[in-house]
LUMZASE-487451 format. One record per residue (C-alpha): residue number from 1; residue in one letter; x negated, y, z negated. Coordinates in nm, 4 decimals. Layout:
residues N
[atom NUM "a" [X Y Z]],
...
This chain:
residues 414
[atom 1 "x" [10.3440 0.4498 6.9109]],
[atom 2 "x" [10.1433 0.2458 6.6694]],
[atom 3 "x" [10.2474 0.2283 6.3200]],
[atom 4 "x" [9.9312 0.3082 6.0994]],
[atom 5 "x" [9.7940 0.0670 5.8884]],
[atom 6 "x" [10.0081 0.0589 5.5722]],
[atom 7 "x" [9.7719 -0.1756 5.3405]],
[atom 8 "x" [9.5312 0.1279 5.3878]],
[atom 9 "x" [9.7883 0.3999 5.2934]],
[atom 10 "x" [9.9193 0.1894 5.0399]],
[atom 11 "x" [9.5825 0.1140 4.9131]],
[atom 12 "x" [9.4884 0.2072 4.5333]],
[atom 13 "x" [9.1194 0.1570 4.4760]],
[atom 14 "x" [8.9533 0.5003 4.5435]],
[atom 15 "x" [8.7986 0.6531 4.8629]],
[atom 16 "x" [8.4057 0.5939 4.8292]],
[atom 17 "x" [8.2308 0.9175 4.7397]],
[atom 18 "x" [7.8841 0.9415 4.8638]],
[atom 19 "x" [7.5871 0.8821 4.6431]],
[atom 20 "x" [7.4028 1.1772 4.4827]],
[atom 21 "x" [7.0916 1.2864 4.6769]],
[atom 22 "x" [6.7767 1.3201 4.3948]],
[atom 23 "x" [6.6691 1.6892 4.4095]],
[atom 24 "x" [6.2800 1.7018 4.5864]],
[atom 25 "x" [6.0290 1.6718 4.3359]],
[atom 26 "x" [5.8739 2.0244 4.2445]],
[atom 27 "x" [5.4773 2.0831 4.3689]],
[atom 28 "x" [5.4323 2.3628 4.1826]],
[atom 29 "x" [5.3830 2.2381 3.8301]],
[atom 30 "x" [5.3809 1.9152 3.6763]],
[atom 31 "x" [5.7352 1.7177 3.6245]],
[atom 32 "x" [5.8272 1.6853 3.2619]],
[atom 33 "x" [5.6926 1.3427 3.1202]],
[atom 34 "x" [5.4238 1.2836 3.4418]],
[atom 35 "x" [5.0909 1.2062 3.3769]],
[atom 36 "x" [4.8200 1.4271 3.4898]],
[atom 37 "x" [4.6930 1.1422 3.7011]],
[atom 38 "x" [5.0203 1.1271 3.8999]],
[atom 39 "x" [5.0538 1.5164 3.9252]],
[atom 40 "x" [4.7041 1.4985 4.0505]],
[atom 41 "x" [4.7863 1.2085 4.3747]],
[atom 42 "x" [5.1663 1.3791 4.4523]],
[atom 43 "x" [4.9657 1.7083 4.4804]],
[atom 44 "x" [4.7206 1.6014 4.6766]],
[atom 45 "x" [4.9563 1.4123 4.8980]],
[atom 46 "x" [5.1452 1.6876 4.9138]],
[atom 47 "x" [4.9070 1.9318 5.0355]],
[atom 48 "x" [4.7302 1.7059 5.2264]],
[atom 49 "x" [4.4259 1.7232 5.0149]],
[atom 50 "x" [4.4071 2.1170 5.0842]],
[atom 51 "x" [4.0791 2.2313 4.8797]],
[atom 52 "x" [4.2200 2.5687 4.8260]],
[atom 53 "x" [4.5778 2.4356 4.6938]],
[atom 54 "x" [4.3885 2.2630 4.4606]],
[atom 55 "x" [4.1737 2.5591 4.3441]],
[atom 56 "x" [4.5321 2.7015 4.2755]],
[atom 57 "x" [4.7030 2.3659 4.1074]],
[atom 58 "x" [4.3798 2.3948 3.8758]],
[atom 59 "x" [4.4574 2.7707 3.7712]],
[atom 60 "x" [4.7875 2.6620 3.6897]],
[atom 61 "x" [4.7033 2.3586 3.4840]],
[atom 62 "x" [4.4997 2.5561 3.3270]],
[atom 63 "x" [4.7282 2.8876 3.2253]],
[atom 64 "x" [5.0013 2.5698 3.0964]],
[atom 65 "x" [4.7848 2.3837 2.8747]],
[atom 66 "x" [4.6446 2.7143 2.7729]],
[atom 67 "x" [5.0142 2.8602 2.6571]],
[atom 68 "x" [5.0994 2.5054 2.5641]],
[atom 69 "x" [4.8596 2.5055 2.2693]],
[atom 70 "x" [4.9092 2.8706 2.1814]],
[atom 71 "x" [5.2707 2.7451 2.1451]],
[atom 72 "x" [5.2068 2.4735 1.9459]],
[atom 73 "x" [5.1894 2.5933 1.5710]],
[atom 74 "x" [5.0661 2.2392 1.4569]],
[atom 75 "x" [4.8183 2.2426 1.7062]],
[atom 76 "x" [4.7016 2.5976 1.6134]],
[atom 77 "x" [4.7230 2.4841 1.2673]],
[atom 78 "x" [4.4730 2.2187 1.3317]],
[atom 79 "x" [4.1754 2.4294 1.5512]],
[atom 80 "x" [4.1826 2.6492 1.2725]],
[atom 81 "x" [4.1223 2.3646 0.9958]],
[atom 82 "x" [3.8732 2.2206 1.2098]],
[atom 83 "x" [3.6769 2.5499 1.2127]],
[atom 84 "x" [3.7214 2.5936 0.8658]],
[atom 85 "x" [3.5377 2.2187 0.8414]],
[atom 86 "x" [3.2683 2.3563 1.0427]],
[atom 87 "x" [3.1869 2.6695 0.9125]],
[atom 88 "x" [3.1421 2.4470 0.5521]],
[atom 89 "x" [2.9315 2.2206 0.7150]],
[atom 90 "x" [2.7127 2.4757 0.8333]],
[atom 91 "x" [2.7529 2.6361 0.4358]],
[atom 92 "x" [2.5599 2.3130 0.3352]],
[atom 93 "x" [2.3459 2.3131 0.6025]],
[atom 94 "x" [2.2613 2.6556 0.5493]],
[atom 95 "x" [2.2343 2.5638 0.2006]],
[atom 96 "x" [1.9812 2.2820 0.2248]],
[atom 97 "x" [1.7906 2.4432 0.4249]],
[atom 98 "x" [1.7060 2.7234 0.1847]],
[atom 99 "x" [1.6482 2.4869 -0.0723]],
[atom 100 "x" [1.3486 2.3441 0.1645]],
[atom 101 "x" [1.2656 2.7014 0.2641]],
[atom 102 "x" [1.2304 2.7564 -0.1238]],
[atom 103 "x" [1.0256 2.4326 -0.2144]],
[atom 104 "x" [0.8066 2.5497 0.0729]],
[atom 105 "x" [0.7086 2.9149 -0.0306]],
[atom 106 "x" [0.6807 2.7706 -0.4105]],
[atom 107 "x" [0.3918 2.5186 -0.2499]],
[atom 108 "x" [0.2520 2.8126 -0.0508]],
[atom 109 "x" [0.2246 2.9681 -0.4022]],
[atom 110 "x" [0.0659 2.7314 -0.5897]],
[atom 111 "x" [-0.2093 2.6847 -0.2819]],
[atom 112 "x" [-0.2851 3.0510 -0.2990]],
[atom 113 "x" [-0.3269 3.0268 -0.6824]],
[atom 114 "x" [-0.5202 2.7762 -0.5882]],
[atom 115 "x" [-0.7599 2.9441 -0.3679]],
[atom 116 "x" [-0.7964 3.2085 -0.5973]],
[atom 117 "x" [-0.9215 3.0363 -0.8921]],
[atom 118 "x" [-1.1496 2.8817 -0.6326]],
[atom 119 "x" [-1.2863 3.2136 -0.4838]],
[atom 120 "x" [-1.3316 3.3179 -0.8512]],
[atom 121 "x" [-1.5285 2.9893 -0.8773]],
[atom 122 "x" [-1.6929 3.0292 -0.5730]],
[atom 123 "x" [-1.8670 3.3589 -0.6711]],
[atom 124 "x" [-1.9661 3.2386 -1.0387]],
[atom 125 "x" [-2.1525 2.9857 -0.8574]],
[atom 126 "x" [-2.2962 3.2344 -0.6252]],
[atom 127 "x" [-2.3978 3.4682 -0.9270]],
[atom 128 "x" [-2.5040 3.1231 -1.1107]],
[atom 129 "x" [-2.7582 3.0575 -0.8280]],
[atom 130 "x" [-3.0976 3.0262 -0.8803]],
[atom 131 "x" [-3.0545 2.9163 -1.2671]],
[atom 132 "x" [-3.1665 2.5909 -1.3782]],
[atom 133 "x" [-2.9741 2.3295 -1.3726]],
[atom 134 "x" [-3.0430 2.0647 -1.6171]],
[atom 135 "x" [-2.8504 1.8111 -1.5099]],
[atom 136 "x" [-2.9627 1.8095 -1.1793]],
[atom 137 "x" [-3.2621 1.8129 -1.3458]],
[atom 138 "x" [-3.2392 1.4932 -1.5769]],
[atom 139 "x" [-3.1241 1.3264 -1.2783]],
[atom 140 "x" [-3.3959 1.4020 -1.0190]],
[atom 141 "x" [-3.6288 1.2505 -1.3099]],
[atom 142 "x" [-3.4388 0.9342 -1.3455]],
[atom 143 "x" [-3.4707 0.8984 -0.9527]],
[atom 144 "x" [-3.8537 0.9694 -0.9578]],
[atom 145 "x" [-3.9242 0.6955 -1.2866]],
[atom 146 "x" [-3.6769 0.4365 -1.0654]],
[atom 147 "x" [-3.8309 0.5411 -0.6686]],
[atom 148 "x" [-4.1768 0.4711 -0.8339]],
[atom 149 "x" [-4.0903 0.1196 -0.9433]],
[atom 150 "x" [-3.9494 0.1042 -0.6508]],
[atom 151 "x" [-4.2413 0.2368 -0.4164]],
[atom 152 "x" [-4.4868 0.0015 -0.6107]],
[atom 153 "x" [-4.2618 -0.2953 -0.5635]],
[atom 154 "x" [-4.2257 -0.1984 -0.1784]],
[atom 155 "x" [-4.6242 -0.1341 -0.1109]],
[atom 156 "x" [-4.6827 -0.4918 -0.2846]],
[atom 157 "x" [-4.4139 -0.6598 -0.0953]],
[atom 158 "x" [-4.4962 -0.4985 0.2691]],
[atom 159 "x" [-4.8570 -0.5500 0.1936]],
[atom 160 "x" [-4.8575 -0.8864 0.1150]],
[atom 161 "x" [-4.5928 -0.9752 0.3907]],
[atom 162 "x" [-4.7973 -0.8004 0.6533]],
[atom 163 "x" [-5.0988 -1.0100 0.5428]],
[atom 164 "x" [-4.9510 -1.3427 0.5593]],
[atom 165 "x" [-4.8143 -1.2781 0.8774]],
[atom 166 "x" [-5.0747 -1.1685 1.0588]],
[atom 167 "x" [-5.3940 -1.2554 0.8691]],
[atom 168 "x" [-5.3626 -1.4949 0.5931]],
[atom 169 "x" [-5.4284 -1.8823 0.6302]],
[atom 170 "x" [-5.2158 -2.0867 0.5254]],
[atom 171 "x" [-5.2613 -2.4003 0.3676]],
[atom 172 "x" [-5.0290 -2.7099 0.2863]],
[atom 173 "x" [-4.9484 -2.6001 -0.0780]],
[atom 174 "x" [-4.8438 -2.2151 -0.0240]],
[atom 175 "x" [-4.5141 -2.1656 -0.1188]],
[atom 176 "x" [-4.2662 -1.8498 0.0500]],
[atom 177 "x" [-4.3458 -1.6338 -0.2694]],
[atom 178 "x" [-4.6884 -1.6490 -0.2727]],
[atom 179 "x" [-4.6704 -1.5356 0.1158]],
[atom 180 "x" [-4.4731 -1.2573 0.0444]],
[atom 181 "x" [-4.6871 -1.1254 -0.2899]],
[atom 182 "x" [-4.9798 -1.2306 -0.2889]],
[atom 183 "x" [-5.2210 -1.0545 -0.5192]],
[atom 184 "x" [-5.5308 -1.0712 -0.2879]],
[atom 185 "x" [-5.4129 -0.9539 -0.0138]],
[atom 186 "x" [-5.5845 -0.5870 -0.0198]],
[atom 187 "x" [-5.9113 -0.7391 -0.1474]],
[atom 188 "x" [-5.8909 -0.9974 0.1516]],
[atom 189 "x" [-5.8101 -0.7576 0.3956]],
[atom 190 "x" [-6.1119 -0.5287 0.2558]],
[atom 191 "x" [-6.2937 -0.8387 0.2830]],
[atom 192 "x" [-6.2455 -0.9075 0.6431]],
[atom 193 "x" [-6.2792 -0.5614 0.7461]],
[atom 194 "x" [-6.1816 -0.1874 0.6858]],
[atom 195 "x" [-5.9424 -0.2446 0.9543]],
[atom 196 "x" [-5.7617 -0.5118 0.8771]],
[atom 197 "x" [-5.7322 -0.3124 0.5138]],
[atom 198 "x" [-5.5888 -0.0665 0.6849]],
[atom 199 "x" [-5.3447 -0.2065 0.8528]],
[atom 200 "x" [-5.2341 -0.3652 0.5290]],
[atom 201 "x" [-5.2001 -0.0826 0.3464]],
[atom 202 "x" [-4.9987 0.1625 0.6202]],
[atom 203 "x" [-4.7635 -0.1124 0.6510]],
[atom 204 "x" [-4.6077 0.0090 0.3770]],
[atom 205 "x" [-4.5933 0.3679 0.4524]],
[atom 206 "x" [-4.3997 0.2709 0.7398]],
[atom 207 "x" [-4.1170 0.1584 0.5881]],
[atom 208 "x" [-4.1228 0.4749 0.3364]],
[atom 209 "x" [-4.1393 0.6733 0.6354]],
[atom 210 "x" [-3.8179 0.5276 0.8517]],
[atom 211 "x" [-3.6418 0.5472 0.4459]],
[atom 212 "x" [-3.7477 0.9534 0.4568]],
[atom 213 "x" [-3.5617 0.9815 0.8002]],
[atom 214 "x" [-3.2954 0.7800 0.7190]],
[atom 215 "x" [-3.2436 1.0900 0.4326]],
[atom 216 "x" [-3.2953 1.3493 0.6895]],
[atom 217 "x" [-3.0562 1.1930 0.9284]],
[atom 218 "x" [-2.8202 1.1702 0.6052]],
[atom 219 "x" [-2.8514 1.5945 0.5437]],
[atom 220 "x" [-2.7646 1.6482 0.9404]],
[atom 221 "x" [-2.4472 1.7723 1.0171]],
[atom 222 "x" [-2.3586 1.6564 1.4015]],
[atom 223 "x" [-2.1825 1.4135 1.5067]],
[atom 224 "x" [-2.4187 1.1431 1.5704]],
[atom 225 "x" [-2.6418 1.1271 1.2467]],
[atom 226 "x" [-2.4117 0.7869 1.1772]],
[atom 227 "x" [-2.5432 0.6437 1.4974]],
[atom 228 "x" [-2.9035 0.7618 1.3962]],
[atom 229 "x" [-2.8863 0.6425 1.0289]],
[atom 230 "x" [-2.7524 0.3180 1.2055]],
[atom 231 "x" [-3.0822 0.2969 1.4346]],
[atom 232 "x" [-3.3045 0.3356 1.1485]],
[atom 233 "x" [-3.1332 0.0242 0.9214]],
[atom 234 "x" [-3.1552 -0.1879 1.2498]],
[atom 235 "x" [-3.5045 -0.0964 1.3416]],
[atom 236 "x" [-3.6094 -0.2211 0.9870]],
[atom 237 "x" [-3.3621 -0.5023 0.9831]],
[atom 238 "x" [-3.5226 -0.6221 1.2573]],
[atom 239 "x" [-3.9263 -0.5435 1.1392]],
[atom 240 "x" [-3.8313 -0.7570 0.8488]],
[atom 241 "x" [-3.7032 -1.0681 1.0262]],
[atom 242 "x" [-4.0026 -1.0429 1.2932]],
[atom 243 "x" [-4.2141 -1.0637 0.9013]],
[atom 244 "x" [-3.9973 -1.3340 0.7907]],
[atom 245 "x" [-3.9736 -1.5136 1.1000]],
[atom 246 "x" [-4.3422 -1.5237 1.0855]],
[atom 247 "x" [-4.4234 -1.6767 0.8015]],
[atom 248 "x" [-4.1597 -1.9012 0.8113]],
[atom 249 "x" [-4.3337 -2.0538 1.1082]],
[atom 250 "x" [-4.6795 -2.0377 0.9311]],
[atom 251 "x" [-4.5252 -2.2129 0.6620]],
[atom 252 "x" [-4.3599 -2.4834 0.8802]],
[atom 253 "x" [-4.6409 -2.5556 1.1120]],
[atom 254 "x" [-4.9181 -2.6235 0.8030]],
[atom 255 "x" [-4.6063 -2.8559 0.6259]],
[atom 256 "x" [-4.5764 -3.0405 0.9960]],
[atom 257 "x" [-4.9300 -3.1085 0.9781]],
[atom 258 "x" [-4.9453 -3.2878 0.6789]],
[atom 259 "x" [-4.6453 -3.5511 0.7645]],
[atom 260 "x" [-4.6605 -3.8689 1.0202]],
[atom 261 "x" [-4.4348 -3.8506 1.3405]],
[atom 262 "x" [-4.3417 -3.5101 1.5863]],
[atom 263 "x" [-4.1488 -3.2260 1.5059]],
[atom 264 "x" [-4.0165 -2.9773 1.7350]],
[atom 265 "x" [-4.1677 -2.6242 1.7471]],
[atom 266 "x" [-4.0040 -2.3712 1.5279]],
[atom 267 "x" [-3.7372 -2.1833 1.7017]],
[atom 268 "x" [-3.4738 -1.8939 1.6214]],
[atom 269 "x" [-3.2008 -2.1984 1.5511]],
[atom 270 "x" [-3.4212 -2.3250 1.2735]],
[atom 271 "x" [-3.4723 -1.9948 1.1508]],
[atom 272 "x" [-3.0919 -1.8725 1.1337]],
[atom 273 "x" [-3.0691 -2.1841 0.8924]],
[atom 274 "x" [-3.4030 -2.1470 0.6948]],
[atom 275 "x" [-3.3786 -2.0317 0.3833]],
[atom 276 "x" [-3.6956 -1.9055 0.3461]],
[atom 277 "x" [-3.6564 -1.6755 0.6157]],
[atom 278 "x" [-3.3377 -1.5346 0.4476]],
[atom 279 "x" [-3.5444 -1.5000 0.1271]],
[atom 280 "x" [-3.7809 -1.2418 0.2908]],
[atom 281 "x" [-3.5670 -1.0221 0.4559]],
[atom 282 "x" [-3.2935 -0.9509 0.1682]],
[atom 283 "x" [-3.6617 -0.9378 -0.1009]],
[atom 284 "x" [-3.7621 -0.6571 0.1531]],
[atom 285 "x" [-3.4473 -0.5435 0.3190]],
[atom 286 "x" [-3.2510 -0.4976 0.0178]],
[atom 287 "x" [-3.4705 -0.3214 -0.1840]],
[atom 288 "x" [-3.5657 -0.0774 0.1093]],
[atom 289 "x" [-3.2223 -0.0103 0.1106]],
[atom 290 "x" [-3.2094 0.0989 -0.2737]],
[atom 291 "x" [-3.5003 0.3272 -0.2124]],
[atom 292 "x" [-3.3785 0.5181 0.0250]],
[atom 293 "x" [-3.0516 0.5988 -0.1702]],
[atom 294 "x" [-3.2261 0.6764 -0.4163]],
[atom 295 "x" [-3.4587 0.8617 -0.2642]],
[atom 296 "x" [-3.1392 1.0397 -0.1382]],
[atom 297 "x" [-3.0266 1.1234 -0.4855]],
[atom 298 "x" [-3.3570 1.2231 -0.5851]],
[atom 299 "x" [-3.4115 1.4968 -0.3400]],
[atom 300 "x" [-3.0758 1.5898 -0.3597]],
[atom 301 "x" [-3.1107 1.6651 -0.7181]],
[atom 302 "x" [-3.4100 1.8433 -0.6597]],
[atom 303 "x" [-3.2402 2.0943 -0.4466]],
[atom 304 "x" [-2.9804 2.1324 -0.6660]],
[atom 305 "x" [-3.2041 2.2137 -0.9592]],
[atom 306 "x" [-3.1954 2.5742 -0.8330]],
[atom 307 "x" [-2.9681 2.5648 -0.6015]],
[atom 308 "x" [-2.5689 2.5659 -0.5948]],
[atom 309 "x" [-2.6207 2.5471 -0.2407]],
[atom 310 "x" [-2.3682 2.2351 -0.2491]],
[atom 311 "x" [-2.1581 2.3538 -0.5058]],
[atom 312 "x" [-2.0647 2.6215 -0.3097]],
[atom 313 "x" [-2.0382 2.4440 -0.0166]],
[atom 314 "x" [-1.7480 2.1986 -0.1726]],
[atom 315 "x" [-1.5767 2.4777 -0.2993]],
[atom 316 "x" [-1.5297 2.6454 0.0448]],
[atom 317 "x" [-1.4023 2.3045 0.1782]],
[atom 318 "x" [-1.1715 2.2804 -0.0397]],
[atom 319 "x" [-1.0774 2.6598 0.0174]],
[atom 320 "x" [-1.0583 2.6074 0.4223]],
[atom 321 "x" [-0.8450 2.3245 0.3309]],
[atom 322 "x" [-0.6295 2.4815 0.1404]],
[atom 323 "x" [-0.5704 2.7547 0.3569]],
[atom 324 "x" [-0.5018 2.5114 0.6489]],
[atom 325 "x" [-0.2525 2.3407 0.4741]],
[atom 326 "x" [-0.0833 2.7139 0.3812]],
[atom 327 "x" [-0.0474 2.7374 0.7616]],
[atom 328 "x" [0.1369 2.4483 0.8005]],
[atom 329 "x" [0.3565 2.5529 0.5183]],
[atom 330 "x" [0.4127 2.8560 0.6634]],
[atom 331 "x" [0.4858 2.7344 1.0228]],
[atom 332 "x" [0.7307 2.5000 0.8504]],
[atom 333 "x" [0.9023 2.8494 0.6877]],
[atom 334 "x" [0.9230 2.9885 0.9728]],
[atom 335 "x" [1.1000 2.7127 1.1602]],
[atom 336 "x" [1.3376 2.6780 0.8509]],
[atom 337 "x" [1.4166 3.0678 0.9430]],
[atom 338 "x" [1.4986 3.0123 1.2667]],
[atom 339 "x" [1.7355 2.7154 1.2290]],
[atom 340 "x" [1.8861 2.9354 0.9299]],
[atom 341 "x" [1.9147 3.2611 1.1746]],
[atom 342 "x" [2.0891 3.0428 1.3923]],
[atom 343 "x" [2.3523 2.8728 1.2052]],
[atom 344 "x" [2.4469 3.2090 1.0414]],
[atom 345 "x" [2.5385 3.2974 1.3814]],
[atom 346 "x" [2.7440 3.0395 1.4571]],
[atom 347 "x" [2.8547 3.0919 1.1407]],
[atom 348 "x" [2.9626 3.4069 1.2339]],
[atom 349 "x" [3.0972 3.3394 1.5291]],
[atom 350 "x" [3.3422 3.0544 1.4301]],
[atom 351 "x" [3.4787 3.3370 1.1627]],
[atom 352 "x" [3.5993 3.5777 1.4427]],
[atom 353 "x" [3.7581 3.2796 1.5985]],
[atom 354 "x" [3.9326 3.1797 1.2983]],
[atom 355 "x" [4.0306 3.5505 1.2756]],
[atom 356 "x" [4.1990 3.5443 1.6123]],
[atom 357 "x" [4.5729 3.5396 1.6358]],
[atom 358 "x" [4.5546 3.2455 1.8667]],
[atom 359 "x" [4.3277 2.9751 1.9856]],
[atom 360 "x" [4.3248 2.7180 2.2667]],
[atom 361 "x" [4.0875 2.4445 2.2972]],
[atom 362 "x" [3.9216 2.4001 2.6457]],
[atom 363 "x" [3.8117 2.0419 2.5749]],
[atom 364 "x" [4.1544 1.9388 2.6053]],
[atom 365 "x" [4.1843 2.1192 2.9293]],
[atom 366 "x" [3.9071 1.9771 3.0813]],
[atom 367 "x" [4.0526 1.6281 2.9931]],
[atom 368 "x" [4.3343 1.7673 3.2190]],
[atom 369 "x" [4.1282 1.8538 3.4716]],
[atom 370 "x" [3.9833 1.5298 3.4786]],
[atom 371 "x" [4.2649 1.3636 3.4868]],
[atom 372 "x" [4.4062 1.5404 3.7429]],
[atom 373 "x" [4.0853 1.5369 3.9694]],
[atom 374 "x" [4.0770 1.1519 3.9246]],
[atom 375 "x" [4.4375 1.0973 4.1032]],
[atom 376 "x" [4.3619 1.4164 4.3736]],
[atom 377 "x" [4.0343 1.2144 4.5072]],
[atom 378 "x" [4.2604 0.8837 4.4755]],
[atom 379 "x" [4.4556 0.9991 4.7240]],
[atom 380 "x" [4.2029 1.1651 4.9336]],
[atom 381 "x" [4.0676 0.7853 4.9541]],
[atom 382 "x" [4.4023 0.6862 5.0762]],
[atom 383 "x" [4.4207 0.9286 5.3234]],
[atom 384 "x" [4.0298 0.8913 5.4390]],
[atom 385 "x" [3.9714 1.2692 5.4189]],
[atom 386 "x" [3.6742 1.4052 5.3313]],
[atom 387 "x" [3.5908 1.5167 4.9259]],
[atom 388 "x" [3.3266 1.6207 4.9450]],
[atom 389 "x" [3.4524 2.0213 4.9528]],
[atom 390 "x" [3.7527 1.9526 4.7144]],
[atom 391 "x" [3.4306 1.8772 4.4845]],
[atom 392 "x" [3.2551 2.1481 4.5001]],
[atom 393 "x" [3.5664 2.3735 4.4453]],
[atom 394 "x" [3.6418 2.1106 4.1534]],
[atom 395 "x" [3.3391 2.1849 4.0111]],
[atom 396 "x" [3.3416 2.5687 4.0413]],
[atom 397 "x" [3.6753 2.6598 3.9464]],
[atom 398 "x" [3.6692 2.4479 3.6322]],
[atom 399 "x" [3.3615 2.6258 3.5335]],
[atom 400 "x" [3.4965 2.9234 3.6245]],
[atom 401 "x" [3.8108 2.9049 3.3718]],
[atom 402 "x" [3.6489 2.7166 3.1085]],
[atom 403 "x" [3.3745 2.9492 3.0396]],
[atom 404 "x" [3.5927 3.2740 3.0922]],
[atom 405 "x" [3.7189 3.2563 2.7715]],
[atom 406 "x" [3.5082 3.2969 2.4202]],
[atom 407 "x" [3.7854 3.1105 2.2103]],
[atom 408 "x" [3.5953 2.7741 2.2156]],
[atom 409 "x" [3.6068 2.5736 1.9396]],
[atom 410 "x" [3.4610 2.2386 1.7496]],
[atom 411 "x" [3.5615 1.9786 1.9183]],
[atom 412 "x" [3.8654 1.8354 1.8378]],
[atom 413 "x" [4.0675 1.4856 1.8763]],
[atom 414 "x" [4.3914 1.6729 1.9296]],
């Protein structure tokens, strides 16, 4: 019989003891110290990407970080100072916006005080009407002495233009300002023939007349007596340089005459740069201008001799105004009272928080979520399966739990 080995029974190191087997890793709940992310992929992994294990992984996450904060005095400390930070923001918010809401009704008042003293005005005007008015009086004189001066210096000028332009001969020596006032010209055109004087002397009133509906397009109150008013100043603009234009040309074709060598026939480009043509149409233009404003004011003033017609009328313009801006002011008000209504009740609401034994902050449990969601669909990558239903329960379930609860808060960093 063999004799055993007797280096082995001799032997003093110690018989090998076999290494500790690590305990499985729980699926149940998250190991202490792992990251959401890698609870989220050994989950998924584990179940196989099973949408309804992770409907249940996700109630559990969220009943631990739910107790985990209720737990957590510092924590609970915090919400609660971050609600108190809220509710005195919305103090001064609150508080501003009364100050506006003030500043706004005080404006409202003032425009009503306003359109009071106005309606008050309004009817002494009304009572007023009828009464002389001397001032409207002294100045419709003024503007009958000046539109008389006026008239006379218009009827000479239009006259004499017309003449010279389509009548007169000229001669070598005329000068432009004996064309355009030329003291004969009615006994000339009488001269010549009761026509001709005719013509000469309604040349005038046709000017006068386009001035009188230039004022009656003035008085009009739709929307195109600017374009109307307009027509009427071009219409004469242009009747004046047709004048000017004419004797212009007179004038240069008797000058040509009396010089050696060709000139070219007088054209518009000649014209534009002749000075005498410019002469003519501001001596006539101008001063058909002028009497028409004035002739403006002068009728004007004659209506309002007896009349506080106008008066009255700027008074209520200012009164529709008035009231149009208190509208605004008011819409603005009520606004203000809404955004006021409002932040009372959040006001209100962040109170009974604060009054609630405990608080949790969802915001950090849908970081979890998140978190968690990101390493699940990690893994569902790895393993090729489809996410598209692990979604849809993601989705669900989280805002299932997060909007159970009314204990939300400001958001918070914690």
């Amino acid at each position: 019989m063999p004799f055993p080995n007797l280096s082995k029974i001799f032997s003093t190191s110690k018989p090998a003891v076999p290494s500790a087997v690590e305990p499985p890793q729980s699926t149940d709940g998250r190991n202490k110290g792992e990251s959401y992310l890698a609870y989220g992929k050994r989950a998924c992994q584990f179940t196989n990407g099973n949408p309804l294990s992770l409907r249940t992984t996700l109630q559990r996450i969220f009943n631990a970080e739910r107790s985990r904060q209720i737990a957590d005095q510092q924590i609970q400390q915090q919400f609660k100072q971050d609600i108190i930070n809220k509710i005195g923001d919305i103090d001064v918010e609150v508080s501003l916006l009364e100050g506006d809401k003030i500043s706004l009704e005080e404006k409202i008042t003032d425009a009503e005080n306003n359109v009071n003293d106005l309606k008050a005005q309004k009817i002494e005007a009304i009572n007023k009407n009828g009464e002389l008015n001397k001032m409207a009086q002294l100045k419709m004189w003024i503007g009958v002495v000046i539109l008389a001066i006026l008239t006379l210096y218009l009827f000479i000028f239009y006259s004499s233009t017309f003449y010279s332009a389509f009548f007169k001969d000229f001669n070598a020596e005329i000068k432009v300002g004996e064309a355009m006032f030329d003291p004969d010209a009615l006994s000339h055109a009488w001269g010549a023939s009761f026509t001709q004087f005719l013509f000469v002397v309604c040349a005038p009133i046709i000017f006068m007349g386009l001035g009188f509906a230039l004022h009656f397009f003035s008085i009009q109150k739709d929307n195109f007596k600017y374009v109307k008013m307009g027509a009427i100043l071009a219409v004469t603009f242009a009747f004046d340089c047709i004048l000017a234009y004419t004797i212009a040309e007179n004038i240069y074709n008797i000058e040509i005459l009396t010089r050696l060598g060709e000139f070219p026939p007088y054209d518009l480009q000649m014209a534009v740069g002749d000075g005498k043509v410019w002469t003519v149409i501001f001596c006539g233009f101008i001063v058909y201008v002028i009497w028409g404003i004035v002739f403006d004011m002068t009728l004007t003033a004659y209506e309002d001799m007896k009349s506080n017609r106008k008066e009255i009328e700027k008074i209520q313009v200012v009164i529709d105004g008035l009231k149009e801006k208190i509208a605004i002011l008011k819409d603005k008000i009520n606004e203000i009272s809404k955004a006021i209504n409002i932040r009372k009740i959040e006001r209100s609401n962040l109170e009974a928080k604060l009054n609630q034994s405990t608080i949790f902050n969802p915001t950090l449990i849908d970081q979890a979520f998140s978190d968690f969601f990101t390493g699940w669909t990690a893994i569902l990558g790895a393993l090729q399966l489809p996410g598209d239903e692990c979604a849809e329960v993601y989705n669900q379930e989280k805002t299932t739990l997060l909007t159970s609860t009314q204990t939300v808060i400001p958001q918070s960093n914690n």
